[in-house]
C-alpha positions in Angstrom: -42.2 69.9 5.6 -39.3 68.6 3.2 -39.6 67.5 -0.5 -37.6 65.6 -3.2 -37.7 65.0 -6.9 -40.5 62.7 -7.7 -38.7 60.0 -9.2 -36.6 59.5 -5.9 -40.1 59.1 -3.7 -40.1 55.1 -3.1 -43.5 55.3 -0.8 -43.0 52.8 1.6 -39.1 51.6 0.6 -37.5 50.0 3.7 -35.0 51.7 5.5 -31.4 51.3 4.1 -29.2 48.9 5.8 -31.9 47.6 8.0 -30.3 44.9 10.5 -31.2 41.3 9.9 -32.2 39.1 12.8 -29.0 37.1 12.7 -26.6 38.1 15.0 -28.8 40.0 17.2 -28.0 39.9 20.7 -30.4 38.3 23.4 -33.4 40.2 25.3 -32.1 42.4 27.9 -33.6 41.3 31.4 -36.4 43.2 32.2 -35.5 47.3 33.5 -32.6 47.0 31.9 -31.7 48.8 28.0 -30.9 46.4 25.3 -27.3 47.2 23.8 -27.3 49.9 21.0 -27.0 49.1 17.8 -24.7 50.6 15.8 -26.7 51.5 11.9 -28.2 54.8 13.5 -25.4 56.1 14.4 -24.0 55.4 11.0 -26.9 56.8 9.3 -26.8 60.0 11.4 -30.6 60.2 11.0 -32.4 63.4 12.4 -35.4 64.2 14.2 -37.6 66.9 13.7 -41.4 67.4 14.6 -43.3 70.5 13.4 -46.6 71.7 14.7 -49.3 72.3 12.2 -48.3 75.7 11.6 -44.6 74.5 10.4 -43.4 75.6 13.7 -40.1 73.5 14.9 -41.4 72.2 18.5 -38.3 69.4 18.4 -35.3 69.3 17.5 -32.8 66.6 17.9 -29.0 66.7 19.0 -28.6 65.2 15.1 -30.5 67.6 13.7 -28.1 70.2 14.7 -25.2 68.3 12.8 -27.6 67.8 10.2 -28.6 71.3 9.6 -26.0 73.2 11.1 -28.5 75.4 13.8 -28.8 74.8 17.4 -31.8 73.9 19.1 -31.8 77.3 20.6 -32.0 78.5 17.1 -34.3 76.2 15.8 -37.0 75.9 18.3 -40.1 77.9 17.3 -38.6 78.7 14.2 -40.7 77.9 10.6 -39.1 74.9 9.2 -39.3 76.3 5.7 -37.9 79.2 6.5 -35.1 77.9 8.3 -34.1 75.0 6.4 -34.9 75.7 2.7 -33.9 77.7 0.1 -36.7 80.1 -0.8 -36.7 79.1 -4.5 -37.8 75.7 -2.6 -40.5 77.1 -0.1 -43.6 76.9 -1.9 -42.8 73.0 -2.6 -42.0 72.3 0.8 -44.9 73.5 2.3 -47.0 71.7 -0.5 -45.6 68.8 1.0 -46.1 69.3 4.2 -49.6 70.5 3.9 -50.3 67.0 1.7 -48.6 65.0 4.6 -50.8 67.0 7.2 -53.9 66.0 5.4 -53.8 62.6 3.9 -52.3 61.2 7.3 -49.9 59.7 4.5 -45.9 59.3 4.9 -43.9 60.6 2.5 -40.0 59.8 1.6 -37.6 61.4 -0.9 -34.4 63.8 -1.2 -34.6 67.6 -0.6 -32.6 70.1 -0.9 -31.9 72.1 2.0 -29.9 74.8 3.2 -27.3 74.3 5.8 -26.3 77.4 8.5 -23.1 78.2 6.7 -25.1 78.9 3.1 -24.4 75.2 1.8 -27.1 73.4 -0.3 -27.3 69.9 0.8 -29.0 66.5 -0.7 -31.0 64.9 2.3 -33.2 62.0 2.9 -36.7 62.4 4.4 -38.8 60.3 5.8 -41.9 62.5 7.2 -45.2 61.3 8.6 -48.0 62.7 10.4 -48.3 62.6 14.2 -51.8 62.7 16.7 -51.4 63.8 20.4 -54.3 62.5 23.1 -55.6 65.7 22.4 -56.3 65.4 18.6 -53.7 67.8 17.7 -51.8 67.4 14.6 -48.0 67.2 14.2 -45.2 66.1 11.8 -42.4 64.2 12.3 -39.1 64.3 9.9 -36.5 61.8 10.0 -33.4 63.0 7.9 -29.9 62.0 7.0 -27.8 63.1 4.5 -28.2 61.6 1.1 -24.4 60.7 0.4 -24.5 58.9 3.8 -27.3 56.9 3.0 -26.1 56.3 -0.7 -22.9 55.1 0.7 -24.5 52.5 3.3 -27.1 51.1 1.0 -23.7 50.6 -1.5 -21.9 48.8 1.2 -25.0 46.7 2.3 -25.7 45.5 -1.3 -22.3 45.4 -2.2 -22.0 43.1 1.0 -24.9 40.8 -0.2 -24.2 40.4 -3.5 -20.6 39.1 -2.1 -21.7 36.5 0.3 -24.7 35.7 -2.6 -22.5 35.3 -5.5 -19.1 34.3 -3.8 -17.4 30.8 -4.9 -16.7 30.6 -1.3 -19.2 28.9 0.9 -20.4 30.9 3.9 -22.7 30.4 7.1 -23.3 32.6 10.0 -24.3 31.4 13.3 -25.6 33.1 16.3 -24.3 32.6 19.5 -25.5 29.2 20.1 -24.1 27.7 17.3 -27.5 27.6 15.5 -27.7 29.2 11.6 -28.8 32.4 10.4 -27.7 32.5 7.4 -26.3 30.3 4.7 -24.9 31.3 1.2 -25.9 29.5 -2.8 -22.5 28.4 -2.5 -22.3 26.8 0.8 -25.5 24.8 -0.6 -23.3 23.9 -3.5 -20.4 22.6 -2.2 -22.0 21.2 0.5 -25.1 19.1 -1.1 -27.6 21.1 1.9 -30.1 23.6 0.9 -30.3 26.7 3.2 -33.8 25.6 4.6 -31.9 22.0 5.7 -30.1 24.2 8.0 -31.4 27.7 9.7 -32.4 27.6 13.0 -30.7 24.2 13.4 -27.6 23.5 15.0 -24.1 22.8 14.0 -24.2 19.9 16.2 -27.0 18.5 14.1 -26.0 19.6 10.4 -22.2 18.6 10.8 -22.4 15.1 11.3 -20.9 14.0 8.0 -17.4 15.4 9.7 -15.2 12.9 11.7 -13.9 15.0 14.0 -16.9 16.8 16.1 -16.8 20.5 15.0 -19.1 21.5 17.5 -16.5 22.1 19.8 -14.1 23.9 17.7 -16.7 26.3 16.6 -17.4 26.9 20.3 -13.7 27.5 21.3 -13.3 30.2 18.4 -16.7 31.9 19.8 -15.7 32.0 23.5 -11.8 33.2 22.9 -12.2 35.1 19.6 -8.9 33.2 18.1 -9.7 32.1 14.3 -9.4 29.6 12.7 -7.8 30.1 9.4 -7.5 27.3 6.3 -7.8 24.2 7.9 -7.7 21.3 5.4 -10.8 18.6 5.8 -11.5 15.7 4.5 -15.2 14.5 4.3 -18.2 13.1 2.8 -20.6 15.1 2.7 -24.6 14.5 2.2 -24.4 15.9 -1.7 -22.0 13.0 -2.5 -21.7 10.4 0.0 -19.6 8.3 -2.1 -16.4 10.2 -2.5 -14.1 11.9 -0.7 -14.0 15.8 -1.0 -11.1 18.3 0.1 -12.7 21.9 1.9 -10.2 24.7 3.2 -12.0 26.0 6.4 -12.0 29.0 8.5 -13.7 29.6 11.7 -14.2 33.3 12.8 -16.0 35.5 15.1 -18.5 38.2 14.5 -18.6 41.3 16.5 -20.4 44.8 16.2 -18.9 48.3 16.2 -19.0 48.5 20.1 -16.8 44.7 20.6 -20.5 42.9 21.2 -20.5 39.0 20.0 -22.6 38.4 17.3 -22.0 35.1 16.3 -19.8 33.0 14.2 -18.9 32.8 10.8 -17.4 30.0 8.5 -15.9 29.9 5.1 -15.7 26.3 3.3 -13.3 26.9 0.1 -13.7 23.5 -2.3 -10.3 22.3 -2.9 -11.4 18.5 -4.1 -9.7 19.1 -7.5 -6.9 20.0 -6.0 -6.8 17.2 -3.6 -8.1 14.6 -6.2 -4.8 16.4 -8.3 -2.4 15.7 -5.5 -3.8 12.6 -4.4 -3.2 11.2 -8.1 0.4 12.3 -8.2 1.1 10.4 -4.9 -0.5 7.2 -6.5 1.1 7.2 -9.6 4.2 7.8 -7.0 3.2 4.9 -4.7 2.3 2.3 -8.3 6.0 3.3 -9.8 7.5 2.6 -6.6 5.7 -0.7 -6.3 6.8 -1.5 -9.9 10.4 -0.7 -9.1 9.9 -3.0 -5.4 8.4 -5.9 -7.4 11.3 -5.6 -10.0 14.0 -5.9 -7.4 12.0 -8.7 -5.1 10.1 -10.9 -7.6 12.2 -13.3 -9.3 15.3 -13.5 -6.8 15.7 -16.8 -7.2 14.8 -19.4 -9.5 12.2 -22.2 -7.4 9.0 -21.4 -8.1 6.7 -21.2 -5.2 9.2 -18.5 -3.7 9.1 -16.8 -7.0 5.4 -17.1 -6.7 5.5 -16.1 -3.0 7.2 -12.9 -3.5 5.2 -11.8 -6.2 1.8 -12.7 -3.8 3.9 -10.1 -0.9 4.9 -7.7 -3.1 1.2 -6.5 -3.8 -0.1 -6.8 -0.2 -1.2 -4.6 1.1 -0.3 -2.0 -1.3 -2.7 -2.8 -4.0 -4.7 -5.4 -2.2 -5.6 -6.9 1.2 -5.8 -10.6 -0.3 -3.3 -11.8 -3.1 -3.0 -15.6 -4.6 -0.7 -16.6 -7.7 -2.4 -19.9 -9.2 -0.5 -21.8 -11.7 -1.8 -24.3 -14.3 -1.0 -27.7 -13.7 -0.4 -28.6 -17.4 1.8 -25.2 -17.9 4.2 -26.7 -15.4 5.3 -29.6 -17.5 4.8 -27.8 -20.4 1.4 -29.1 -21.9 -1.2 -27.4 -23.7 -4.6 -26.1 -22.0 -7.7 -27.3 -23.2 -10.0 -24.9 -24.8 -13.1 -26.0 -22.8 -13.9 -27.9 -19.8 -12.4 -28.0 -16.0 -8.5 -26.4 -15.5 -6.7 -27.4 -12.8 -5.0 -25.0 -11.3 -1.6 -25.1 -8.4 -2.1 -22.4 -6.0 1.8 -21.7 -5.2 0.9 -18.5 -3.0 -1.3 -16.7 -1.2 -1.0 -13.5 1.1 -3.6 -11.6 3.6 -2.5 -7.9 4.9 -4.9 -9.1 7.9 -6.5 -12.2 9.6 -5.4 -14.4 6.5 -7.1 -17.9 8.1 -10.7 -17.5 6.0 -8.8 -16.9 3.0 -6.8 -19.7 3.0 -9.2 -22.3 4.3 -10.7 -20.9 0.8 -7.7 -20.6 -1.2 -5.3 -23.5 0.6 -2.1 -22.7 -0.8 0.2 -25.8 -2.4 -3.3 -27.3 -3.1 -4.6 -28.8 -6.6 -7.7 -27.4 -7.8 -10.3 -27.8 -10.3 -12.6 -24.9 -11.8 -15.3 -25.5 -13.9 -15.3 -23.4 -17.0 -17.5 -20.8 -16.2 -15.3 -19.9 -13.2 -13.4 -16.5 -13.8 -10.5 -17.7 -13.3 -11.0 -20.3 -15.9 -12.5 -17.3 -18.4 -9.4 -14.8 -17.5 -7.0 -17.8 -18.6 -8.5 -19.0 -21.8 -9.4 -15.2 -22.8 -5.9 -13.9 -21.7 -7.7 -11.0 -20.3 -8.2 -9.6 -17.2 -11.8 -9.6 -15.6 -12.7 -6.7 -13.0 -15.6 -6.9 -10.5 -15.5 -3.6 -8.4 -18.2 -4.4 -6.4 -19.0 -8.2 -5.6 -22.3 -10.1 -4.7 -22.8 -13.7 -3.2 -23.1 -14.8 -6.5 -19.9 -13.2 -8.3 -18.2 -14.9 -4.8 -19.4 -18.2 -6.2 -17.8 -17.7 -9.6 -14.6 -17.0 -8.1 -14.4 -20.3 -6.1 -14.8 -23.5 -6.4 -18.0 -24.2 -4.3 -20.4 -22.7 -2.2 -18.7 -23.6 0.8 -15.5 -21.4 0.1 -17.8 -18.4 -1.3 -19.0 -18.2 2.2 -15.7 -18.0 3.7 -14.7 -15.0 1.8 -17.9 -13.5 2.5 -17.1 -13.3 6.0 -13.4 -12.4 5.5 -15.4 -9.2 3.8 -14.4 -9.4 0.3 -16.0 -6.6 -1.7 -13.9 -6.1 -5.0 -11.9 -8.4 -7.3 -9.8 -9.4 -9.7 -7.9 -11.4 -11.6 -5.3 -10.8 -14.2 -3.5 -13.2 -16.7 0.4 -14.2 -16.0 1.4 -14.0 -19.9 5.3 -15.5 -21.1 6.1 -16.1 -24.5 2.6 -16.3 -25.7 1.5 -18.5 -22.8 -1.0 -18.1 -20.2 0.7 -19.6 -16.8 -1.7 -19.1 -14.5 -3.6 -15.8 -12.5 -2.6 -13.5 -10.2 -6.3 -13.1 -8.2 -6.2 -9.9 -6.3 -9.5 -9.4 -3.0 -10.0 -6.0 -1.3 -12.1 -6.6 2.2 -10.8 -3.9 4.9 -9.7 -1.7 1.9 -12.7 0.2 1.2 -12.0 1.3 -2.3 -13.0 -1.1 -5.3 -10.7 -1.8 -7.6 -10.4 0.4 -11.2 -9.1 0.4 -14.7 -5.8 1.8 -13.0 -5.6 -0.9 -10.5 -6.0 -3.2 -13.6 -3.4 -1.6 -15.3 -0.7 -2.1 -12.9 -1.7 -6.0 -11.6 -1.4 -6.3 -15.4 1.8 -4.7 -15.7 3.1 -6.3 -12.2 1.6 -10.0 -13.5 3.2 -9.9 -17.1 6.5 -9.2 -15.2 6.2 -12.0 -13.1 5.1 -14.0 -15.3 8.4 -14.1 -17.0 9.9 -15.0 -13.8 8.2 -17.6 -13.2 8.5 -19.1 -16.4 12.0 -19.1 -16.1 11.7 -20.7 -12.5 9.5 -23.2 -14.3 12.1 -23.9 -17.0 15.0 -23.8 -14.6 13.0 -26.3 -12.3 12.1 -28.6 -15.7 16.0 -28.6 -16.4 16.8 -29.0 -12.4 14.7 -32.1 -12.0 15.7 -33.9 -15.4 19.5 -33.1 -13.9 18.4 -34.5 -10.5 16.7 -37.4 -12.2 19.8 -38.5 -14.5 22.4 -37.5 -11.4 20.5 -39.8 -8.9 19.9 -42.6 -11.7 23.8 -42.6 -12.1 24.9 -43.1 -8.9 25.5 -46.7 -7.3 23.5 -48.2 -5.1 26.2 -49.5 -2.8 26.6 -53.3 -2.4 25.1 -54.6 1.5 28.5 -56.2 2.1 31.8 -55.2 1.6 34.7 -57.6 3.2 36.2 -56.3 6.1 34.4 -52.6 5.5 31.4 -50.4 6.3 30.7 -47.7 4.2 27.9 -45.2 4.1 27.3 -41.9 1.7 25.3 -39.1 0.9 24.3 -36.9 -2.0 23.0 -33.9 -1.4 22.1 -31.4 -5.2 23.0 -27.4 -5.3 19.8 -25.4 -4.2 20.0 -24.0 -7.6 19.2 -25.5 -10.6 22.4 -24.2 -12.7 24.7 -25.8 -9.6 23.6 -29.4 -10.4 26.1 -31.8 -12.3 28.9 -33.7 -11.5 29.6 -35.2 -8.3 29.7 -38.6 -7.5 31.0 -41.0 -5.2 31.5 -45.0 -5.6 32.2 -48.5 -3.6 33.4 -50.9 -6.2 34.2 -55.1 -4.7 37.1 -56.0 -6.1 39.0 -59.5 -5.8 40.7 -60.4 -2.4 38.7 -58.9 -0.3 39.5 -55.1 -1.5 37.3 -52.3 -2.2 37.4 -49.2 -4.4 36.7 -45.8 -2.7 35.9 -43.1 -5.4 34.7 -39.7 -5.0 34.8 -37.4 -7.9 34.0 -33.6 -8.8 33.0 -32.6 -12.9 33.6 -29.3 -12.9 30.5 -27.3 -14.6 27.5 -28.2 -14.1 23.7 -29.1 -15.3 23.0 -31.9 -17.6 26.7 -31.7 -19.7 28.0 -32.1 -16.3 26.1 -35.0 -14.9 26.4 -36.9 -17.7 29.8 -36.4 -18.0 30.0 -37.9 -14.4 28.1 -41.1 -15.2 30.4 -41.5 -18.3 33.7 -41.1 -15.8 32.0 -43.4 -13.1 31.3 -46.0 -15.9 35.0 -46.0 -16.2 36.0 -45.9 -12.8 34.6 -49.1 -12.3 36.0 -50.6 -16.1 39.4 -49.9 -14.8 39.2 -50.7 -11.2 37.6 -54.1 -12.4 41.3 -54.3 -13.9 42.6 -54.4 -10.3 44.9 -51.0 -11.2 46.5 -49.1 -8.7 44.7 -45.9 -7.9 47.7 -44.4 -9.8 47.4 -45.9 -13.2 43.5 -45.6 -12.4 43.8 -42.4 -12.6 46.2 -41.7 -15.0 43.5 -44.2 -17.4 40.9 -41.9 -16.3 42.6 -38.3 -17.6 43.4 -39.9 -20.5 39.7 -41.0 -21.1 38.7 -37.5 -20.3 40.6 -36.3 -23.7 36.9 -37.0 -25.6 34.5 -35.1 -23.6 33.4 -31.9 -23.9 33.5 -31.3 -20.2 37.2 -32.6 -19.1 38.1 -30.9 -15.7 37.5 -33.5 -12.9 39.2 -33.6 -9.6 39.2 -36.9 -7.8 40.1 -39.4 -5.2 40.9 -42.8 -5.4 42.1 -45.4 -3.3 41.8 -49.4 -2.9 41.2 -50.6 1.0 42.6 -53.9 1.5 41.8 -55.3 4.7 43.7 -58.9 4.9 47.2 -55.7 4.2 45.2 -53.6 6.6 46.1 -50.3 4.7 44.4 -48.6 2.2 46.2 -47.3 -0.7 44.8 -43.7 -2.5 45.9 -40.7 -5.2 44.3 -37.7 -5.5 43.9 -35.7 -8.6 43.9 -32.3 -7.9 41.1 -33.1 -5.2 41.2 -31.7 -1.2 42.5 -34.8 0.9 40.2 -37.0 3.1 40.3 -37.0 6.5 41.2 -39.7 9.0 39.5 -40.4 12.6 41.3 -43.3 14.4 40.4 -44.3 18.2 41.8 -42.6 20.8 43.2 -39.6 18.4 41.2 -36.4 16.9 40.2 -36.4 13.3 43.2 -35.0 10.8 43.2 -34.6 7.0 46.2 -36.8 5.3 49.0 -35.2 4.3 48.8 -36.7 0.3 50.3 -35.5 -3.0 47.8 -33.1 -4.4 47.8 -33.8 -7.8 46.4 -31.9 -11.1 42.9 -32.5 -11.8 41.7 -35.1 -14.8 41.8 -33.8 -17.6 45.0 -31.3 -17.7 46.9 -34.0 -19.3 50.3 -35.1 -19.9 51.1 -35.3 -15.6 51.9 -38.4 -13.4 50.1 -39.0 -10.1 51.4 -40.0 -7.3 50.1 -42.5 -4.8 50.8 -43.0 -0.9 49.8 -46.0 1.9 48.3 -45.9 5.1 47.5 -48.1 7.6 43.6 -48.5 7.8 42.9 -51.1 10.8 39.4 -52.0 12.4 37.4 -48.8 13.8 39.5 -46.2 11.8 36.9 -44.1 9.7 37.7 -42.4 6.5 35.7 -39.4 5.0 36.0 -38.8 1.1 33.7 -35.8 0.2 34.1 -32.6 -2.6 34.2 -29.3 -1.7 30.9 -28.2 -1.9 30.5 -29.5 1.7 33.8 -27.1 2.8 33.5 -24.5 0.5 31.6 -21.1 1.2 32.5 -17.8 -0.2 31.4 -16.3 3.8 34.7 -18.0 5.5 38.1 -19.7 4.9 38.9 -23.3 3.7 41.1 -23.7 6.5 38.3 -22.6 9.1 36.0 -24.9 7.3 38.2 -27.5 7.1 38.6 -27.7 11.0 34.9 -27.4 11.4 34.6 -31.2 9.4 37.5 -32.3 11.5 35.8 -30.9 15.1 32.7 -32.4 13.8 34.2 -35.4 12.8 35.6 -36.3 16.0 32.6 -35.1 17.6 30.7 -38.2 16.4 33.4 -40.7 17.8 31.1 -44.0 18.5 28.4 -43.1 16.2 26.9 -45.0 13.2 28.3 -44.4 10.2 24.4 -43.2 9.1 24.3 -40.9 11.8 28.0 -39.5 11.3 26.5 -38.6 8.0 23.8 -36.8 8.7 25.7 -34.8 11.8 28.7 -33.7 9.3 25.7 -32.4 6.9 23.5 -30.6 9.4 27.3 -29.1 10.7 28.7 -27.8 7.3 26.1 -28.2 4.7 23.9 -24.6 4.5 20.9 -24.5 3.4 20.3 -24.1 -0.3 24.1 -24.3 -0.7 25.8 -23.1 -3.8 27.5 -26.4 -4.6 26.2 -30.2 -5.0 28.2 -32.6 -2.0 29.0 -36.2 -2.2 30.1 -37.3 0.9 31.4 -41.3 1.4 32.4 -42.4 5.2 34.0 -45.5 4.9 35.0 -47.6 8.5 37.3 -50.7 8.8 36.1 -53.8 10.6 37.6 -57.2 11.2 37.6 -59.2 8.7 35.5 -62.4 8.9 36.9 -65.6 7.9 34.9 -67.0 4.7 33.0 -70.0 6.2 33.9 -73.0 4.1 31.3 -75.1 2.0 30.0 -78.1 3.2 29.8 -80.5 0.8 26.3 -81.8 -0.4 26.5 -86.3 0.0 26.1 -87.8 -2.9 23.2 -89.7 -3.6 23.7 -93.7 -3.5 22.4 -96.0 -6.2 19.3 -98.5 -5.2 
């Protein structure tokens, strides 16, 4: 029949563009025609069958397309003659006559001659044919050569793509199951192709937290894509790490609209997440190191410097924080270079159920750690030490017995560490850091930044610790210079308070005074040294010493004062207001001065509290002014308050406002103890952690009991 060049015969090559079974369409019920596929119709292929004279006995609707004749012309017709060029005859019917023979097939490109004159390159594939009756026939299946070219280009085209894409690809029939899976897809995903075919989404997809069984099934049944969804997964090539896929979900169809299946694309964006997820944490650390900056060392106690250092890393950078401080670095000692450390846990925080933690790790406790304890290692190294994943063991080297490793065990600890807190070449303690719901363990970065947050703290809370060394030796010398207050005073009750600044630079010089004097009287002093810290309070014990030289004198509170300020011209720290009077209750009056200090107040029965209306005075110390001194009466039950003006003073309202608030509270406690007077005017006016240190003297007249005479002791008589 039809011939070709010899080196284009591929004996037995498979047809081009032959369909794969993925995506083929289920059985027809039985009687009925399977839908058409579409790759004949593409291929335009021909039929022709020749009897064994060469005679055309079929000739297909294609054929005449093909070939340009009609059947009507065709039939009966010798297919060399009316197909071939006659420089081509005697090779054609070679051909045919070696096809007729052998019985054996034979495929190429021929050239053959179209109605209108053409020449035209077509593919053959011919084969011989037997009827019941033994006859002999050949059958031609053609198609034009560019046509074929052009569809085995675009199949292998098509299969190199999906083979050597970057992009990972899978198609699935139309129940979900696989057909066909690309060497990327295998890649990115960690499954080979043979993990998957024939098996279900269902059962491959598990790794994915949302089911995407569904999803794939809502894209096959209304045909609306899916296109670059953003995952997040694990998947079964690297179970330990989070990787970033772009997604898209699409359906197949065939020429005629017929569902094939499904298709998806994974694009591997995990560098790019990994890039962006980077940027965001070194975003999230420098906003943590500008928070702690602003919230860690607000004030200058310790434990609430240590507290907010313990907050400010919860639950950013750990579930479990706790700032430990050594014992012997809070009063300034040296730390051993071998044995037990005891260390002060100031602080400890949980982002969750905190209970196990701190039965652990009981914060304000004293604790001992042997030396082989990492805490005890990260101190005396002055380095940090990093345990990203921990085991029962490692537990037991970061407490201090069995019993506590246990507890963080079931709290779930799974990472830790510890870092240094490093001022002025001194180790001050740790700041131990526990992951348990967090499912990360720690790194060299998270190292980096407890470091960085710890050494800042660090230098807070060594100036706490200084501040709280220099507030307790001012507290220590205030207190030892006040008086204790004799248990009797004729014809007077008196009772005071001291109360110290809540910070440590506020302490100094207040003080207050009851000094017996001859007849009966009594000395009533409150003073104020402006200033304050140890200059201050000393200053004060020097000025109380003398308070009581010259009242021993039996001055008026005038020339007391005026003795006073001209003492003051020797110290370093001069400005002093103060009130002084003398209570003499045989007069019944009391007789007081005031240098440049706010009046008292005066409750007497029967009458609401009011402040005296006294000469104000210049404080001790200006120098060169007289005071002025002023009577009242001051009979049984009248109370007067002497106090300085950190118990009236705020910089949130008036002095007037204030002012009226000790006189409404005064009177408020009519009847009261003078004890209890005290502590009510305190809890009324006194805030807490006030600005200023208060001395507050409450001072009530009482009948004045007759001195009982002595009785005198017989004599003893002589034998």
């Amino acid at each position: 029949m039809d011939t070709t060049d010899s080196s284009r015969a591929t004996e037995g090559r498979p047809a081009a563009g032959a369909a794969a079974p993925s995506g083929s369409a289920a059985p027809a019920p039985s009687g009925s025609a399977a839908p058409p596929g579409g790759l004949l119709d593409l291929l335009g292929v021909a039929a022709v069958v020749l009897n064994a004279e060469g005679q055309v006995v079929l000739w297909s609707p294609m054929a005449e397309e093909l070939f340009g004749h009609s059947a009507a012309e065709a039939l009966g017709q010798y297919a060399a003659r009316l197909i071939v060029h006659e420089e081509h005859r005697d090779e054609l019917v070679k051909l045919f006559t070696q096809v007729m023979e052998s019985g054996q097939n034979w495929a190429g490109v021929f050239p053959v001659r179209h109605k209108d004159g053409s020449t035209r390159q077509v593919e053959f594939r011919n084969m011989r044919l037997l009827d019941e009756l033994g006859g002999h026939y050949a059958l031609g299946l053609a198609a034009d050569r560019d046509t074929v070219e052009r569809v085995e280009l675009d199949t292998a085209l098509a299969m190199r793509l999906v083979s050597q894409s970057p992009v990972g690809l899978a198609i699935l029939d139309s129940d979900l199951r696989y057909r066909a899976v690309n060497p990327a897809l295998e890649r990115i995903t960690g499954q080979s192709a043979a993990e998957r075919l024939g098996r279900s989404a269902g059962e491959i997809l598990t790794y994915l937290d949302t089911g995407p069984e569904a999803r794939l099934r809502r894209v096959l049944e209304t045909g609306e894509s899916v296109v670059d969804r953003d995952i997040v997964c694990r998947p079964p090539g690297d179970p330990d790490h989070d990787h970033a896929w772009s997604v898209s979900y699409y359906r197949l169809e065939d020429s005629g609209g017929r569902v094939l299946g499904l298709a998806y694309s994974v694009i591997d964006v995990t560098e790019r997440h990994r890039a962006a997820a980077e940027a965001a944490q070194a975003r999230q650390r420098l906003a943590l190191i500008a928070r702690a900056s602003a919230s860690v060392g607000t004030t200058l106690d310790l434990e609430t410097t240590a507290c907010e250092l313990a907050d400010v890393v919860v639950p950013d950078l750990a579930d479990v924080a706790a700032v430990d401080v050594l014992e012997r670095a809070l009063y300034g000692r040296s730390v051993p270079q071998e044995g037990q450390l005891c260390f002060r846990t100031l602080a400890v925080s949980s982002a969750h159920d905190g209970e196990a933690v701190r039965a652990a790790h009981p914060p304000g406790g004293l604790v001992a750690y042997d030396g082989d304890r990492l805490v005890t290692r990260c101190v005396r190294s002055g380095q940090p030490v990093l345990l990203p994943r921990t085991t029962r063991r490692d537990l037991e080297l970061i407490t201090r017995h069995e019993a506590a490793a246990a507890l963080l065990e079931d709290a779930g600890v799974h990472s830790y560490l510890v870092v240094p807190l490093p001022a002025r070449g001194e180790v001050l303690g740790v700041l131990a850091l526990a992951r348990t719901r967090n499912a990360a363990p720690f790194d060299d970065d998270d190292v980096f930044l407890a470091s960085e947050l710890a050494a800042r703290a660090a230098v807070c809370i060594d100036n706490a610790r200084g501040y709280q060394a220099q507030r307790h030796a001012a507290l220590t010398l205030q207190r030892s210079l006040l008086p204790q207050l004799p248990t009797h005073l004729p014809g007077l009750e008196v009772a005071c308070r001291y109360q110290p600044a809540g910070a440590t630079s506020e302490i100094g010089g207040d003080w207050y005074d009851a000094i017996p004097l001859e007849g009966d009287k009594t000395a009533l002093v409150v003073g104020d040294v402006m200033g304050s810290g140890i200059n201050a309070a000393a200053t004060m014990g020097q000025l109380r010493s003398a308070a009581r030289a010259f009242a021993e004198l039996d001055l008026a509170p005038d020339e007391a004062l005026y003795h006073l300020d001209h003492f003051l011209d020797g110290c370093e720290q001069a400005i002093t207001t103060c009130l002084y009077c003398v209570c003499d209750p045989q007069r019944g009056e009391c007789r007081m001065c005031l240098a440049g200090h706010l009046p008292p107040a005066l409750l007497r029965a029967g009458l609401p509290a009011r402040l005296l209306d006294l000469p104000a005075g210049v404080p001790l110390g200006v120098g060169g002014v007289p005071f002025e001194a002023a009577t009242i009466d001051f009979r049984p039950g009248d109370e007067l308050v002497l106090y300085t003006d950190g118990l009236v003073e705020t910089r949130s309202e008036s002095i007037d406002a204030r002012l009226d608030t000790l006189l409404d509270a005064l009177t408020a406690t009519r009847g009261s103890g003078l004890e209890e007077t005290c502590a009510r005017i305190l809890e009324t006016l006194r805030p807490p952690g006030g600005e200023d240190d208060v001395a507050l003297l409450i001072a009530r007249a009482r009948p004045l009991l007759p001195t009982p005479t002595p009785t005198p002791t017989p004599s003893a008589r002589p034998t």
